[in-house]
N, C-alpha and C positions, 0 to 999 in steps of 0.2 A: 504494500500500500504506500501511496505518495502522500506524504502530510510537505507541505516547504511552506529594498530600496526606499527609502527615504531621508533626510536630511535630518540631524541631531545637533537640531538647534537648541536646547537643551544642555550640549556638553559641556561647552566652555572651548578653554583650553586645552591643546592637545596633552594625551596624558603619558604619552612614552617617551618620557624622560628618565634618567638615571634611577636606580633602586633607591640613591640617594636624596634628599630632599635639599634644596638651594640650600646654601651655606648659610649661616645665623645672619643678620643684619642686627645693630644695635639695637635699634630703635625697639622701643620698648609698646604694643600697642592694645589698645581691649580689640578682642575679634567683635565682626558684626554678624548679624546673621544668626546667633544664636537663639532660639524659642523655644527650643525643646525640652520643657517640663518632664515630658513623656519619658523621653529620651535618659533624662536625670534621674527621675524616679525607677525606672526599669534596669537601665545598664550603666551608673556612674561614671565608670571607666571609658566606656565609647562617650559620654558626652567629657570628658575631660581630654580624649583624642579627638572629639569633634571641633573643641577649643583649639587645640594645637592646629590642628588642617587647619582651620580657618584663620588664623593669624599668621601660617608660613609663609615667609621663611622669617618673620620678623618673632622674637620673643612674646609670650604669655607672663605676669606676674604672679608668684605663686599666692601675693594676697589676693588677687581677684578670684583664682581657683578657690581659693578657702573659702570666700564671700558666695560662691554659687553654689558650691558642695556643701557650704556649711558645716565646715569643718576646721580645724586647726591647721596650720602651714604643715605640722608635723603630719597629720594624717595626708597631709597632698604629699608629702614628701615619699608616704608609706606606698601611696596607690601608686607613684610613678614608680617608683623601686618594681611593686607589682607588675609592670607592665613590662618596664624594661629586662625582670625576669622570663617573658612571653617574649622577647627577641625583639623588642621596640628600641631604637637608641634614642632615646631622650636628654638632650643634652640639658644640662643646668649652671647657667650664670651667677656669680652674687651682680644683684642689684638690676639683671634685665628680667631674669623667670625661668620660664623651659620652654625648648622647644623639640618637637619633631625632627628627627638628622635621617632616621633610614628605618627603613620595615624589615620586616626577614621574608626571606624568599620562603615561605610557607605559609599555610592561611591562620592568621590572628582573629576570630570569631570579634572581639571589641571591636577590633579595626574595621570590620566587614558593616557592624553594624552603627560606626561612625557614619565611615562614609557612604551607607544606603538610607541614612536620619532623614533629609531633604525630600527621599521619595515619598509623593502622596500617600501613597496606599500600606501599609501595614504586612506586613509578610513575614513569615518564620523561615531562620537561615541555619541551616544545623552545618558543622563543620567536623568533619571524621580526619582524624590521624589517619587511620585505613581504612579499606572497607573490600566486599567484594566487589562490588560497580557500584557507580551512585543509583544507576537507572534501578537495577535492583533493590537498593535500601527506600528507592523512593516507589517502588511496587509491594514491600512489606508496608511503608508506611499508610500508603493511600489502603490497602488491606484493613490496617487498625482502624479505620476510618478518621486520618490524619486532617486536617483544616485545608485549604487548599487557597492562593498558590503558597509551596514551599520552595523551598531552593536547598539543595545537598553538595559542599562541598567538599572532597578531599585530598588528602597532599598526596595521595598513594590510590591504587586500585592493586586487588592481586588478581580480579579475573573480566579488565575492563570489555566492554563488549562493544564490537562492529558492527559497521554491516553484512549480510548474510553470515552472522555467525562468527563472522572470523573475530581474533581479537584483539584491542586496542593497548597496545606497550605505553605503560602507566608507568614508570618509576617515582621513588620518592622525590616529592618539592619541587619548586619552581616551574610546572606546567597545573594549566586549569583541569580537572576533572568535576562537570561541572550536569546537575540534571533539576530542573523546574518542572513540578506535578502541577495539573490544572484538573479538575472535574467540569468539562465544556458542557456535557448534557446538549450536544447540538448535532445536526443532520452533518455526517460522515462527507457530504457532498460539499457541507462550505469548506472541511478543515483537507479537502485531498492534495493541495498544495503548500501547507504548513511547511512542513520542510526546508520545500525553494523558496519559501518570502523569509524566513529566519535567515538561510544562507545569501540572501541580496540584502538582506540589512548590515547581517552581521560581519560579511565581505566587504560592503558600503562602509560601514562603520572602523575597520579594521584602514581602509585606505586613508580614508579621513583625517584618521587621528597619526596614522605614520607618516602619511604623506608618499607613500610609496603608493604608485596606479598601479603594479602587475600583479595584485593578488587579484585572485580568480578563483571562479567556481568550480568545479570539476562536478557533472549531475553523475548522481541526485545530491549528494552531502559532502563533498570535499572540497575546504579551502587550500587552495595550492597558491605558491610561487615558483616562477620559470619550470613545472611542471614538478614539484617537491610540495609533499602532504606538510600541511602545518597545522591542518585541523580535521575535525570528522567528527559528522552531526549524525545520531541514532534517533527518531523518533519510535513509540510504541505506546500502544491505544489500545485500549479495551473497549470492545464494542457489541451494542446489544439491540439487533434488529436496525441496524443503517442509526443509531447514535451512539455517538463516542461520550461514551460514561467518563472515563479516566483514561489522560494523555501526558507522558514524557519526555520532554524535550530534554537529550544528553548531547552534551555540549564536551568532547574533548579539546584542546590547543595547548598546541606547544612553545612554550612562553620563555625561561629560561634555561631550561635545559638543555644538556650538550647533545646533539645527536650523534656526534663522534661514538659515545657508549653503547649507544642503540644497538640491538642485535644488528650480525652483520646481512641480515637479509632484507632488513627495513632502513638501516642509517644512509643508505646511497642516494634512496629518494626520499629523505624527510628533510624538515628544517621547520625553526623555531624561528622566533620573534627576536630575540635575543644576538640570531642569526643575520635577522634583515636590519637591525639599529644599529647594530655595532656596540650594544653594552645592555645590561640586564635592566629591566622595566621593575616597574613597583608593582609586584603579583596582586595583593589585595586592591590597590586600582582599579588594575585592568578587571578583576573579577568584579567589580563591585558595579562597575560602567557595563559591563557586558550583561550582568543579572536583571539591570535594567532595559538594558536594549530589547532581552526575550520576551519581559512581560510585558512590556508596550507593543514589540509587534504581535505579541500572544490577544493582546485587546484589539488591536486593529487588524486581527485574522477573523473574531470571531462578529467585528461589524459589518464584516463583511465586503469592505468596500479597499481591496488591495488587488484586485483581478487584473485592473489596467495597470496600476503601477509594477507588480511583476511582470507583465507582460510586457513594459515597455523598458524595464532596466533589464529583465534579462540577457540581453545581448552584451550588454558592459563590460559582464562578467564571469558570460561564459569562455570558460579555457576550452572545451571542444569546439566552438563552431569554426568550420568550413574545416575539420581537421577529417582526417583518415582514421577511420576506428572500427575493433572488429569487438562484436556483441557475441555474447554466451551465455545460454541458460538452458538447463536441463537440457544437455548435451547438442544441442542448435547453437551454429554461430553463421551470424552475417556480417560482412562486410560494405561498409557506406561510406560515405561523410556525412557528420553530423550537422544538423538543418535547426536548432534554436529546441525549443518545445514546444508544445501545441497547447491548448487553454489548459486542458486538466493535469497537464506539468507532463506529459510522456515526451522522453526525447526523438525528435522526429531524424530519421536516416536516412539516405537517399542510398537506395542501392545502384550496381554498379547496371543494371539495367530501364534505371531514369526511376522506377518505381518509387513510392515513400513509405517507410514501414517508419510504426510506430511501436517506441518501445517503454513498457510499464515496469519492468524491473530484470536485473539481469548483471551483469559484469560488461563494463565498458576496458577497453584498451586501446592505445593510441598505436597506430600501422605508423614505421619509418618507412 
């Protein structure tokens, strides 16, 4: 089944900058932007990192922390120890305060829910040291009958999963392993390009913020550079008479990790982020921008209204079209050039006798 462009004006600033955060500046300032009561009461620690982000790169006072926490300097003193034991460098001045210097290339649960405070909507982010897949931890959860959406992060997989089965080389830290549960309750007909509108966002968005044009779609779910995997999107639906009860969008990318290490049957055609900037990203960033991309185009899949917009960014970023490729499935292979998609997202192929065959699912490879 096929579940798959638009502009994030929303983001800001590009966010693939050094793991590092700007260097201190003197100047000593109150952040703005802070409102988060919520924020305060529920997770101290993420609004005391929501302080920090938002005053970088300039210092926070540690009496203004005290005055919001309501607490003694010495207790700000204690939480930041706390954090900076979670692999946070928080640097501390006499006379400017603290500030943010660098994150650790693994996922900080505070951090995550610092920098997702701003989003409207309310949502549970669980964060796993390991796990067998997220997709799976997020099919036990939607099982218990879990709140929905949720987002599952972890710094490891031991049995990440691909498409058709095969399986997705998860090592520990610095690469996203990443899956969001939704319960759509909606006709199987609107969501049959989910998939391909998540990978032309998430492509879109990916170019954006690097500023690199060659990343590319590879259909149905692979983001590539100069023909090297840097990412791979699993969806899987539960479905009951043409509606999807319960839907998982698993989101693997390879952020900063070496794919030098990579087994040697996958490292020739892979590459990382890490790869294309030339120095390591801030992992909970990137994850915390990206968890927002899905559930926004996850609401603007189920309004309904992204039929033309796929349809007319598709071509951006597809890496097959007008290439040579030979299809495979249950022992059938043809040979075409790939011709775009057709409305319901099947890749369209031109065989070599002019014909047009359409294809719904299968193994694509590129002919030299």
């Amino acid at each position: 089944m096929l579940l798959a462009g638009w502009t994030l004006d929303w983001i800001g600033i590009k966010f693939f900058s050094m793991a590092e955060y700007p260097k201190g500046r003197r100047k000593n300032i109150k952040p703005k932007g802070i409102h988060s009561d919520y924020l305060l009461k529920k997770n101290p620690s993420s609004f005391v990192l929501k302080m920090l982000l938002s005053a970088s790169p300039y210092y926070v006072s540690g009496s203004l922390l005290a005055e919001k926490l309501n607490m003694s300097r010495v207790g700000v003193w204690s939480r930041i120890n706390k954090l900076r034991k979670q692999g946070l460098v928080i640097e501390a001045t006499q006379n400017r305060g603290y500030r943010i210097a660098k994150e650790p290339d693994y996922f900080n649960l505070s951090l995550i829910k610092a920098l997702l405070s701003d989003y409207k909507d309310d949502f549970k982010v669980i964060v796993l040291d390991k796990t067998d897949s997220t997709n799976s931890e997020a099919e036990r959860l939607l099982a218990n009958g879990e709140k929905t959406p949720f987002a599952i992060l972890a710094n490891m997989q031991r049995n990440g999963r691909g498409r058709l089965g095969k399986e997705w080389h998860s090592p520990k830290e610095g690469n996203l392993y990443l899956s969001i549960a939704f319960r759509p309750e909606a006709d199987l007909e609107k969501l049959r390009t989910f998939t391909l509108f998540q990978g032309v966002r998430l492509c879109n968005f990916l170019r954006d913020q690097t500023g690199i044009d060659d990343i590319y779609l590879k259909w149905p779910n692979d983001l590539v550079w100069k023909g090297k995997k840097m990412g791979g999107m699993l969806t899987e639906a539960s479905i009951d008479f043409e509606q999807v009860k319960t839907l998982i969008f698993g989101l693997g990318l390879n952020i900063n990790g070496n794919c030098e290490s990579y087994p040697s049957g996958i490292k020739s055609h892979s590459t990382s982020l890490v790869n294309l900037c030339g120095e390591k990203v801030r992992l909970n960033e990137v994850a915390s921008k990206i968890i927002k991309t899905i559930i926004l185009t996850y609401n603007d899949s189920m309004s309904g209204k992204f039929e033309d917009e796929l349809q007319n960014k598709w071509a951006s970023f597809d890496f097959l079209k007008g290439k040579k490729v030979e299809f495979s499935a249950q022992g059938n292979k043809f040979t075409g050039k790939a011709d775009g998609i057709d409305c319901d997202g099947s890749l369209r192929l031109k065989l070599r006798n002019g014909r047009m065959k359409k294809i719904t699912a299968g193994e694509i490879s590129i002919k030299k």
